[in-house]
LUMGU-163355 format. One record per residue: residue in three letters; x, y, z of N, C-alpha, C, O in turn. Coordinates in Angstrom, 3 decimals, always signed. Atoms other than C-alpha are relative to their C-alpha. Last residue first. Example, Ala and Ser with C-alpha at 12.3 -4.5 7.8 and 13.67 -1.06 7.14 Angstrom:
LUMGU-163355
+-----+----------+----------+----------+----------+----------+----------+----------+----------+----------+----------+----------+----------+
!   r !     n_px !     n_py !     n_pz !    ca_px !    ca_py !    ca_pz !     c_px !     c_py !     c_pz !     o_px !     o_py !     o_pz !
+-----+----------+----------+----------+----------+----------+----------+----------+----------+----------+----------+----------+----------+
! Ser !   -0.820 !   -1.190 !   -0.060 !  +13.670 !   -1.060 !   +7.140 !   -0.770 !   +1.090 !   +0.730 !   -0.261 !   +2.198 !   +0.899 !
! Ala !   +0.890 !   -1.190 !   +0.000 !  +12.300 !   -4.500 !   +7.800 !   +0.900 !   +1.200 !   +0.000 !   +1.936 !   +1.181 !   +0.665 !
+-----+----------+----------+----------+----------+----------+----------+----------+----------+----------+----------+----------+----------+
END
This chain:
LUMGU-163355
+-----+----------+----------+----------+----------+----------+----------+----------+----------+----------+----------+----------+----------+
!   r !     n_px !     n_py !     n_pz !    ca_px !    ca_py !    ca_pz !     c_px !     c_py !     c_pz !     o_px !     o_py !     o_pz !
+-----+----------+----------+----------+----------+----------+----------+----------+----------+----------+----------+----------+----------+
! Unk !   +1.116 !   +0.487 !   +1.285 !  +79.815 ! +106.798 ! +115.376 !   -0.842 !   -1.408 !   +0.625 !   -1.694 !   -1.972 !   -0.061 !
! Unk !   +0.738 !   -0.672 !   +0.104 !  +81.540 ! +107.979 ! +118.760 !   -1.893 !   +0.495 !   -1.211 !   -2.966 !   +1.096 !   -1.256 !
! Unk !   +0.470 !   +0.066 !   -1.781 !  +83.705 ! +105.472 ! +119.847 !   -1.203 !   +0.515 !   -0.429 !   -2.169 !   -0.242 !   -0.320 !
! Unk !   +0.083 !   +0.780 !   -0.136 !  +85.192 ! +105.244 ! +115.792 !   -1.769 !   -0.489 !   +1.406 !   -2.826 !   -1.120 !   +1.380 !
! Unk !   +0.723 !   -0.025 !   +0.595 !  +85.651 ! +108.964 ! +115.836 !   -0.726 !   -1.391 !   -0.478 !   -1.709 !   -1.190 !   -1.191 !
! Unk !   +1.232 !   -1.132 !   -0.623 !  +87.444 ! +108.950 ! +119.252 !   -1.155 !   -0.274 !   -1.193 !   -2.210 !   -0.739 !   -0.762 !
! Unk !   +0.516 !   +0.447 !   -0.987 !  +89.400 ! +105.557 ! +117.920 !   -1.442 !   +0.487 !   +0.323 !   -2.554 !   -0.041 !   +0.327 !
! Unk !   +0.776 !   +1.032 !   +0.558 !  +90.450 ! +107.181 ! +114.621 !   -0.912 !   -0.858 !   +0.828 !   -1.943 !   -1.296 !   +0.319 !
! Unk !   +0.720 !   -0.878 !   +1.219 !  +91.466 ! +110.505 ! +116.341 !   -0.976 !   -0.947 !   -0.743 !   -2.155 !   -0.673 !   -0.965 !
! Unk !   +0.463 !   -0.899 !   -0.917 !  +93.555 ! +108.665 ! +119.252 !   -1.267 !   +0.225 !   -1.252 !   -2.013 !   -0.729 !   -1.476 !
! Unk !   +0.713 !   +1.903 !   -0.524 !  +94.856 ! +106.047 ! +116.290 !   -1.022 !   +1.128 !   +1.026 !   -2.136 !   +1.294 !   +0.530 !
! Unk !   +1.223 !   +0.877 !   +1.252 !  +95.891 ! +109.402 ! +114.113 !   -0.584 !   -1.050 !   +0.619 !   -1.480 !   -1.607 !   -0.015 !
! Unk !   +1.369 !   -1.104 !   +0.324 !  +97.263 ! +110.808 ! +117.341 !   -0.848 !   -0.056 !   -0.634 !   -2.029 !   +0.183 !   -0.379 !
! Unk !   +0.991 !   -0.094 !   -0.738 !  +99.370 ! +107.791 ! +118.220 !   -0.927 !   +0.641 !   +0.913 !   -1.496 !   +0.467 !   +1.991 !
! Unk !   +0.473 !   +1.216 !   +0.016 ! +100.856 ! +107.554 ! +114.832 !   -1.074 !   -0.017 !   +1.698 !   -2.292 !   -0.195 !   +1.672 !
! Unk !   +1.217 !   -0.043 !   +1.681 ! +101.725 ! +110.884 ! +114.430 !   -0.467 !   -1.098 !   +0.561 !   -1.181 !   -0.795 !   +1.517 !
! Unk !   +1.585 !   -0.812 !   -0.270 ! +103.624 ! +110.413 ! +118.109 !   -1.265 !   -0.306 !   -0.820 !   -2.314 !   -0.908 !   -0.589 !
! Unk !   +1.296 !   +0.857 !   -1.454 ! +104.955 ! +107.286 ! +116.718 !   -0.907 !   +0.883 !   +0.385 !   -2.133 !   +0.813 !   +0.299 !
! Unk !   +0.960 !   +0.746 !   +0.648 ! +106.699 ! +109.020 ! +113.935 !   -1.106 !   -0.570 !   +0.852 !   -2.337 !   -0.583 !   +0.854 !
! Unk !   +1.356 !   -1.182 !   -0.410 ! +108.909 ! +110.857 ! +116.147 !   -1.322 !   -0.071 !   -0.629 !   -2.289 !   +0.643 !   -0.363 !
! Unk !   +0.592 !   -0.079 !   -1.234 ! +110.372 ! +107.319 ! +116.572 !   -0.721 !   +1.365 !   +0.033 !   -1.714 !   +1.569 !   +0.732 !
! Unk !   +0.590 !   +0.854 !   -0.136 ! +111.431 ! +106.758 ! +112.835 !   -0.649 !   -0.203 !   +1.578 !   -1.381 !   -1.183 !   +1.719 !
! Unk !   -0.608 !   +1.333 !   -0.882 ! +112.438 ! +109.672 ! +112.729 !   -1.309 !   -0.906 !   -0.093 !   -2.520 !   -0.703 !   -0.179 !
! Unk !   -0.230 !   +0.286 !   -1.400 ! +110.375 ! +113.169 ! +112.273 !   +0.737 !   -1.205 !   +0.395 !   +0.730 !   -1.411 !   +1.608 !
! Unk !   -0.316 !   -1.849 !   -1.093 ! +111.284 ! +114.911 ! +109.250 !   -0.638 !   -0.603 !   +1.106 !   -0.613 !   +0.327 !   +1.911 !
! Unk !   -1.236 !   -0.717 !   +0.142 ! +111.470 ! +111.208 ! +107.229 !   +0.314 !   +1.281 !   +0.894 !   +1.393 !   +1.505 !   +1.442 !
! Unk !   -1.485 !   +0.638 !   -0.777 ! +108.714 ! +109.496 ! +108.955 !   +1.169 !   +0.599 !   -0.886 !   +2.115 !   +0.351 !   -0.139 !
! Unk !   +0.400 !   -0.230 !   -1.921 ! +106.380 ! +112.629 ! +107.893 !   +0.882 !   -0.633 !   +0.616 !   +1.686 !   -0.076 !   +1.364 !
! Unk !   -0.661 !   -1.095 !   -0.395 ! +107.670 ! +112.425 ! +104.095 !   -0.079 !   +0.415 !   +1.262 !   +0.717 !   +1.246 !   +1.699 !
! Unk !   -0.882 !   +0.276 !   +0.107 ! +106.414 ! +108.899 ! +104.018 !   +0.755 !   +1.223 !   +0.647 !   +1.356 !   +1.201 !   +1.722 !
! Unk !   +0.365 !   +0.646 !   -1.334 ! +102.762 ! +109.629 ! +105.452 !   +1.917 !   -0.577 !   -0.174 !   +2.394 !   -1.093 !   +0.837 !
! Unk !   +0.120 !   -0.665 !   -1.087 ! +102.535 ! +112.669 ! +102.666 !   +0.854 !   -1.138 !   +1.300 !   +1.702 !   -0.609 !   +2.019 !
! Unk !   +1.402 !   -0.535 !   -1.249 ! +103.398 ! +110.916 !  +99.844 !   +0.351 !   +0.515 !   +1.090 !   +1.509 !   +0.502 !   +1.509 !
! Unk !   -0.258 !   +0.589 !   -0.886 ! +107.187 ! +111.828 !  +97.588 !   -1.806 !   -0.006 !   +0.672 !   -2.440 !   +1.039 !   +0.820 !
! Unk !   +0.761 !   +0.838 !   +0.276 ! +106.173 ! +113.527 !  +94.493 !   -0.233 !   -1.121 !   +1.095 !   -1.162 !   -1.924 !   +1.009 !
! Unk !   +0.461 !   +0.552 !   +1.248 ! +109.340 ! +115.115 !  +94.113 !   -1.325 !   -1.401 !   +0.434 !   -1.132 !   -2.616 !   +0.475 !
! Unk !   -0.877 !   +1.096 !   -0.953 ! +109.107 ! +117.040 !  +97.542 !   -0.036 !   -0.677 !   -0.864 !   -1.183 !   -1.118 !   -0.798 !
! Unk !   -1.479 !   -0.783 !   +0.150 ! +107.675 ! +120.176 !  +95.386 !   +0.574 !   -1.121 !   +0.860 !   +1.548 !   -0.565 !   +1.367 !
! Unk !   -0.817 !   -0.123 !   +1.504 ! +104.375 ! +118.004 !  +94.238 !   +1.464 !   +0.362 !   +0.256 !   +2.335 !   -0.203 !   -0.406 !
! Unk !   -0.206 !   +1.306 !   +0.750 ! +104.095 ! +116.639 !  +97.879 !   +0.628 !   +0.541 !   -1.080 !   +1.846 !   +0.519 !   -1.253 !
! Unk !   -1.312 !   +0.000 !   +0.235 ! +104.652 ! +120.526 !  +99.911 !   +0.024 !   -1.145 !   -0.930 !   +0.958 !   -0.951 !   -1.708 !
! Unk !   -0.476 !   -0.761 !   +1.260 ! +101.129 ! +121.682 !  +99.251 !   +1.877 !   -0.572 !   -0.205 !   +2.577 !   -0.394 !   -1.202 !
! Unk !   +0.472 !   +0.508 !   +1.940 !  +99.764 ! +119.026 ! +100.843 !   +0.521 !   +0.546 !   -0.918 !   +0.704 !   +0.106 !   -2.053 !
! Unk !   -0.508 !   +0.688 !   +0.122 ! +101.597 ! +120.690 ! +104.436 !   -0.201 !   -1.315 !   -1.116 !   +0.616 !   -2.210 !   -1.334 !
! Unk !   -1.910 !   -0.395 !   +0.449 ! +100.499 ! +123.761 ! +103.721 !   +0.795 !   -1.365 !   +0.117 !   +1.773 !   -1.416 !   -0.629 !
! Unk !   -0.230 !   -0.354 !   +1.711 !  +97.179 ! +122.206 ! +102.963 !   +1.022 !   +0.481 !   +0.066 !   +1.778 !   +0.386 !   -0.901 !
! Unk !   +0.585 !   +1.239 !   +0.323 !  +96.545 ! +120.341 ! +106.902 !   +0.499 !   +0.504 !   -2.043 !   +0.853 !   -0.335 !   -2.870 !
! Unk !   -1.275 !   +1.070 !   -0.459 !  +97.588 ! +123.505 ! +108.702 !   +0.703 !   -1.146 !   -1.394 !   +1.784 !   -1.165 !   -1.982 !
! Unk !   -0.985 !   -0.659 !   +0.466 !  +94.713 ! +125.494 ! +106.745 !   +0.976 !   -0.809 !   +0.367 !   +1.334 !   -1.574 !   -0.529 !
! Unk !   -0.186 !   +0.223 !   +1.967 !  +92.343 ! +122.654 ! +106.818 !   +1.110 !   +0.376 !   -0.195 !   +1.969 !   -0.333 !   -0.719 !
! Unk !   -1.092 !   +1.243 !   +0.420 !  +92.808 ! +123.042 ! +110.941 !   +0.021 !   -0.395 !   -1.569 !   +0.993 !   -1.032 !   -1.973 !
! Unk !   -1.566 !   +0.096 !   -1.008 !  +91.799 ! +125.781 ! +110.986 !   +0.227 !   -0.467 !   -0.332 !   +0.827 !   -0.405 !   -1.405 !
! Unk !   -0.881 !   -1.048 !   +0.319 !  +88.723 ! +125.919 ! +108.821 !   +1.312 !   -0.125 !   +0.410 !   +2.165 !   -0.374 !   -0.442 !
! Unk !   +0.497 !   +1.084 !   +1.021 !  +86.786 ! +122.427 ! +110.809 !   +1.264 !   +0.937 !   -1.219 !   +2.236 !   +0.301 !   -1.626 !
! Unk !   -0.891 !   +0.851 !   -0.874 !  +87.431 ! +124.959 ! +113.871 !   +0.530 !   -0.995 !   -1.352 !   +1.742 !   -1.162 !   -1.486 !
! Unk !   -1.189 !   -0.831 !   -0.453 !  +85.277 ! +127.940 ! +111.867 !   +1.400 !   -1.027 !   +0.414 !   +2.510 !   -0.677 !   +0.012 !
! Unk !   -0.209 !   +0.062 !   +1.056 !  +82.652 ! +124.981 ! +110.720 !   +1.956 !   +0.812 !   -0.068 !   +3.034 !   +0.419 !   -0.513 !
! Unk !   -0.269 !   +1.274 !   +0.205 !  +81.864 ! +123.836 ! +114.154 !   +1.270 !   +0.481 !   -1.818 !   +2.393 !   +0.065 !   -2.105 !
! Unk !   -1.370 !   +0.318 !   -0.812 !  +81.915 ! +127.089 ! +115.529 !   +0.922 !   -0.835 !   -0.595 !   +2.149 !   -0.788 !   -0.684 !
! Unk !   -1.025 !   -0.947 !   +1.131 !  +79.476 ! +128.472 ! +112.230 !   +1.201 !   -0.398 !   +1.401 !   +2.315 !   +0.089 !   +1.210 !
! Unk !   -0.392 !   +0.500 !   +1.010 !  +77.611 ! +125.260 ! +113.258 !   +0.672 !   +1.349 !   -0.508 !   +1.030 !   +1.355 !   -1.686 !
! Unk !   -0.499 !   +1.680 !   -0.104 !  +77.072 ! +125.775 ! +116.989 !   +0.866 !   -0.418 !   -1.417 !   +1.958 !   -0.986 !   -1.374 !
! Unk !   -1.089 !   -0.028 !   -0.375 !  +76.405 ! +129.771 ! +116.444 !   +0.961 !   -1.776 !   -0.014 !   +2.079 !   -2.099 !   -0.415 !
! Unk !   -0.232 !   -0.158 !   +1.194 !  +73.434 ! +128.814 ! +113.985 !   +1.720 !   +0.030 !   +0.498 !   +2.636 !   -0.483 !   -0.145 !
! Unk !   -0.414 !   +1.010 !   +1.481 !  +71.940 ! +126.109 ! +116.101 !   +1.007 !   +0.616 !   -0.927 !   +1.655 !   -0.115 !   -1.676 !
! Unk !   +0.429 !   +0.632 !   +0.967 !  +72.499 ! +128.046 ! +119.013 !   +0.027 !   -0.556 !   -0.954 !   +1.114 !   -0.770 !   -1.490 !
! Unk !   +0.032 !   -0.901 !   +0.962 !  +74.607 ! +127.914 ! +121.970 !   -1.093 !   -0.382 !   -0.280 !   -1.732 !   -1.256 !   +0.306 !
! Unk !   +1.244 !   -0.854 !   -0.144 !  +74.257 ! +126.851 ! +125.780 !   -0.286 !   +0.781 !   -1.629 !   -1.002 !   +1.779 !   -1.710 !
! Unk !   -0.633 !   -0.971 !   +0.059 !  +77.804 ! +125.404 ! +125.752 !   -1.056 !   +1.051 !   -0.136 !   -0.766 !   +2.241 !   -0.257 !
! Unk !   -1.483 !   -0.556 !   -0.959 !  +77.059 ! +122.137 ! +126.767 !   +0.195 !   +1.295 !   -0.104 !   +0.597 !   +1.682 !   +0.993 !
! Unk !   +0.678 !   +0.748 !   -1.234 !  +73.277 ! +121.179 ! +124.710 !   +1.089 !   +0.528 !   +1.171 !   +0.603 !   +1.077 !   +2.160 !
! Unk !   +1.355 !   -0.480 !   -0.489 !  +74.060 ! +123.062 ! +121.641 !   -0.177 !   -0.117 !   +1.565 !   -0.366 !   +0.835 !   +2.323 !
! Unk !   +0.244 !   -1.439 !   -0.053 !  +77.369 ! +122.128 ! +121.252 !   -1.139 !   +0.789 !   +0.357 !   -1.090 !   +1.747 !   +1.129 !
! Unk !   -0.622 !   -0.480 !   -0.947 !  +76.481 ! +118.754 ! +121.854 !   +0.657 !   +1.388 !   +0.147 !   +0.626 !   +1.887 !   +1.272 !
! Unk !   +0.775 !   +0.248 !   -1.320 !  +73.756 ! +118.644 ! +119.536 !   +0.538 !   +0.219 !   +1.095 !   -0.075 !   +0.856 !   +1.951 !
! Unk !   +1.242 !   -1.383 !   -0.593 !  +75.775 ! +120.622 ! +117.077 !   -0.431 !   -0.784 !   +0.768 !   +0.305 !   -0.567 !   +1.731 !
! Unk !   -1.007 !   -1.165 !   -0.324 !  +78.687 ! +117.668 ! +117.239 !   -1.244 !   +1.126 !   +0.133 !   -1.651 !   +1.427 !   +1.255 !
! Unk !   -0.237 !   -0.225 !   -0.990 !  +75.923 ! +114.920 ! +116.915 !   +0.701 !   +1.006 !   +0.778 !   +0.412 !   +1.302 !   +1.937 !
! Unk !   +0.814 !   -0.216 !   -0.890 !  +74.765 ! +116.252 ! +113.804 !   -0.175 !   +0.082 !   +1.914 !   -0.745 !   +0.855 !   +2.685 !
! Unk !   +0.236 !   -1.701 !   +0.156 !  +78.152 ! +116.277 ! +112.539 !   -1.226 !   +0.213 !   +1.028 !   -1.095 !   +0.672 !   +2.163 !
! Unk !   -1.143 !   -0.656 !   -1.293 !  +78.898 ! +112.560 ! +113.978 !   -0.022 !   +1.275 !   +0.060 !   +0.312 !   +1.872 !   +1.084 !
! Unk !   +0.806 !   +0.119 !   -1.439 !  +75.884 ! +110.926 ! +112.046 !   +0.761 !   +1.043 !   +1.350 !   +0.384 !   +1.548 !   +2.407 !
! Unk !   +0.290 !   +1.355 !   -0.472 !  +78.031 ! +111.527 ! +108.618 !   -1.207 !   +0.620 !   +1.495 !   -1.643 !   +1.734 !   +1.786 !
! Unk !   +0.665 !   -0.326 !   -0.380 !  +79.270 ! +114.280 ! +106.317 !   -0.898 !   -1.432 !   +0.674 !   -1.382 !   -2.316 !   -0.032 !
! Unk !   -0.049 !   -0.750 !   -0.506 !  +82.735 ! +113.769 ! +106.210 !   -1.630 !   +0.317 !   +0.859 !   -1.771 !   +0.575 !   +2.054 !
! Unk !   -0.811 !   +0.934 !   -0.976 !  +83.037 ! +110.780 ! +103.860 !   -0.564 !   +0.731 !   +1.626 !   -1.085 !   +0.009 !   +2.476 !
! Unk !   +0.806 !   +0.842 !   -0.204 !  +80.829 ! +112.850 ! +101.410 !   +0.265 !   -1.125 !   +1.390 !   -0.581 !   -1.717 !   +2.060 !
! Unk !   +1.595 !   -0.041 !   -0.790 !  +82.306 ! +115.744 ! +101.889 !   -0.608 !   -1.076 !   +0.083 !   -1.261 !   -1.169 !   +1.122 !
! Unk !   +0.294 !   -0.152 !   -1.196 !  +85.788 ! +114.008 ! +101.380 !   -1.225 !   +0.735 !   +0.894 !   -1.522 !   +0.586 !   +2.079 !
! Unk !   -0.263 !   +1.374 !   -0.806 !  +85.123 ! +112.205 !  +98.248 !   -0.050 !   +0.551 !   +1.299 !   -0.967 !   +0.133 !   +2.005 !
! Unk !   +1.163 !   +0.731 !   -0.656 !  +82.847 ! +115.279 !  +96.795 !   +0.217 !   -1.094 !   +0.744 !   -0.670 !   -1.630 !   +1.409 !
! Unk !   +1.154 !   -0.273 !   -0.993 !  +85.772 ! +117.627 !  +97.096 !   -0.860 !   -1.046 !   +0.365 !   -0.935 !   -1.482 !   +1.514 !
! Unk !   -0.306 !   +0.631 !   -1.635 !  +88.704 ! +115.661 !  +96.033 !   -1.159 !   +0.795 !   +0.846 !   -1.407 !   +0.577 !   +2.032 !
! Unk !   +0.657 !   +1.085 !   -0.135 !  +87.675 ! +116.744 !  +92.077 !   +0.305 !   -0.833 !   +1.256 !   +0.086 !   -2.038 !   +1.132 !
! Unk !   +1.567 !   -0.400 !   -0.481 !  +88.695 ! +119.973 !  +93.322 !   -0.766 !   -1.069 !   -0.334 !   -1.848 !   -1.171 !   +0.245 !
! Unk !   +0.226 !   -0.239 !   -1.396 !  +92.365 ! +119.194 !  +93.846 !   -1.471 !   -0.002 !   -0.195 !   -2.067 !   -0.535 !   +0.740 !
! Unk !   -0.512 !   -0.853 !   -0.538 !  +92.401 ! +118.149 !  +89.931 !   -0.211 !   -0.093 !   +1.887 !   -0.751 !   -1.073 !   +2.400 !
! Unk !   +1.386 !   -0.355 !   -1.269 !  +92.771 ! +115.012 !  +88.404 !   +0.386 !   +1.425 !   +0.299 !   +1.503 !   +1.883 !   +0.058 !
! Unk !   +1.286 !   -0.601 !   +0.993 !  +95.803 ! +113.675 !  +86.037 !   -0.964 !   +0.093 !   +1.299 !   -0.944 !   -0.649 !   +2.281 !
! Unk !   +1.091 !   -0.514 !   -1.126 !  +99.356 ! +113.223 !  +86.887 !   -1.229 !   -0.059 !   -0.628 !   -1.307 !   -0.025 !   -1.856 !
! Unk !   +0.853 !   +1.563 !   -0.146 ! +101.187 ! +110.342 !  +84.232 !   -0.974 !   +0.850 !   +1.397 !   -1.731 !   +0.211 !   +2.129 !
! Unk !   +0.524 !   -0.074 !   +0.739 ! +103.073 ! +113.672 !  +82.917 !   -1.153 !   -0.818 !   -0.066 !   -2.041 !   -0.772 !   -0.917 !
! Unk !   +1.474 !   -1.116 !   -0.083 ! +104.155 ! +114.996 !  +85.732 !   -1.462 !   -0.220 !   -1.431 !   -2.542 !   +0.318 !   -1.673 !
! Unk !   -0.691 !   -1.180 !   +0.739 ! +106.522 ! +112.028 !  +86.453 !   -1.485 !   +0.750 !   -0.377 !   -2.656 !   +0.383 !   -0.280 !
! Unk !   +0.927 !   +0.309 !   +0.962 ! +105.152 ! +109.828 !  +89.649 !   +0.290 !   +1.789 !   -0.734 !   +0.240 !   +2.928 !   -0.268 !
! Unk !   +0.043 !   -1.300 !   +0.925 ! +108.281 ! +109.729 !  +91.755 !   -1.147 !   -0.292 !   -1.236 !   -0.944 !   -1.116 !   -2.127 !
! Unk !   -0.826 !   -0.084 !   +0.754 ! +107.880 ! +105.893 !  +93.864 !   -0.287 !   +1.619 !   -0.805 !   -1.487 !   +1.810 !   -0.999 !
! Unk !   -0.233 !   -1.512 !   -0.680 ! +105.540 ! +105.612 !  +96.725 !   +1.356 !   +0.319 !   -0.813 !   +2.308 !   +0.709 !   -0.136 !
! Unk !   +0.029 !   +0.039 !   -1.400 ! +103.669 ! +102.803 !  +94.762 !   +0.516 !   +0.950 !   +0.413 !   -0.069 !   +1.941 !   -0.023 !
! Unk !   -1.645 !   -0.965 !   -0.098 ! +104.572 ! +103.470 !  +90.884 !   +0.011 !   -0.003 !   +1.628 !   +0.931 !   +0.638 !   +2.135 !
! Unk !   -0.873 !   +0.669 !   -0.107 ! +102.445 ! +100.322 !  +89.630 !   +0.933 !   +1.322 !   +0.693 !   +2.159 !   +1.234 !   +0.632 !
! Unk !   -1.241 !   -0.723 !   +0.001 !  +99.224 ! +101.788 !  +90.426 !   +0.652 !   -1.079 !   +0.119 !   +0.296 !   -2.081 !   +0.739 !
! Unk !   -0.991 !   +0.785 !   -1.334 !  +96.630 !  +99.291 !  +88.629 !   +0.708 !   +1.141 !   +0.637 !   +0.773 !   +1.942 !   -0.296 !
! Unk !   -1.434 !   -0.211 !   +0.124 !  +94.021 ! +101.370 !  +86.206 !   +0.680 !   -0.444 !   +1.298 !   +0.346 !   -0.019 !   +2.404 !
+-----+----------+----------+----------+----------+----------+----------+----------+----------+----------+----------+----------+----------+
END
């Protein structure tokens, strides 16, 4: 199936999927070379253990989700509008940049690091 509605109001009726079929794309994306490395260095810097390392990792990984879903939750009630649009709207076309060069920061680090 093509999208033709690009960042255009997609009516409720042409929705289909749920939130939970978005699990296995982003575990899978998620679970990479870079986890392991994260407990190793936890381990190795902060003197933990394996189990503390990964309930840190996981706890931090938590947080920020929460942030990250109040602001998912707003698409449907913003008619449908995406996320990366509705961001340059409530910040400007210049408070945009920050975003922009936090996501590059973020893409870089995890880039550097794989």
């Amino acid at each position: 199936m093509i999208e033709n509605k690009s960042v255009d109001y997609v009516p409720e009726s042409e929705r289909h999927g749920k939130a939970r079929s978005l699990l296995t794309l982003w575990l899978c994306t998620n679970i990479a070379l870079l986890a392991v490395v994260n407990v190793n260095i936890a381990t190795q810097t902060y003197h933990l253990n394996m189990l503390s390392a990964m309930k840190a990792i996981i706890t931090r990984h938590l947080f920020g989700v929460l942030f990250l879903a109040l602001t998912l939750a707003q698409g449907p009630r913003a008619v449908g509008i995406p996320q990366m649009v509705q961001n340059r709207a409530r910040f400007s076309r210049y408070g945009s940049l920050l975003l922009i060069c936090f996501t590059t920061t973020i893409y870089l680090g995890f880039f550097i690091s794989t």
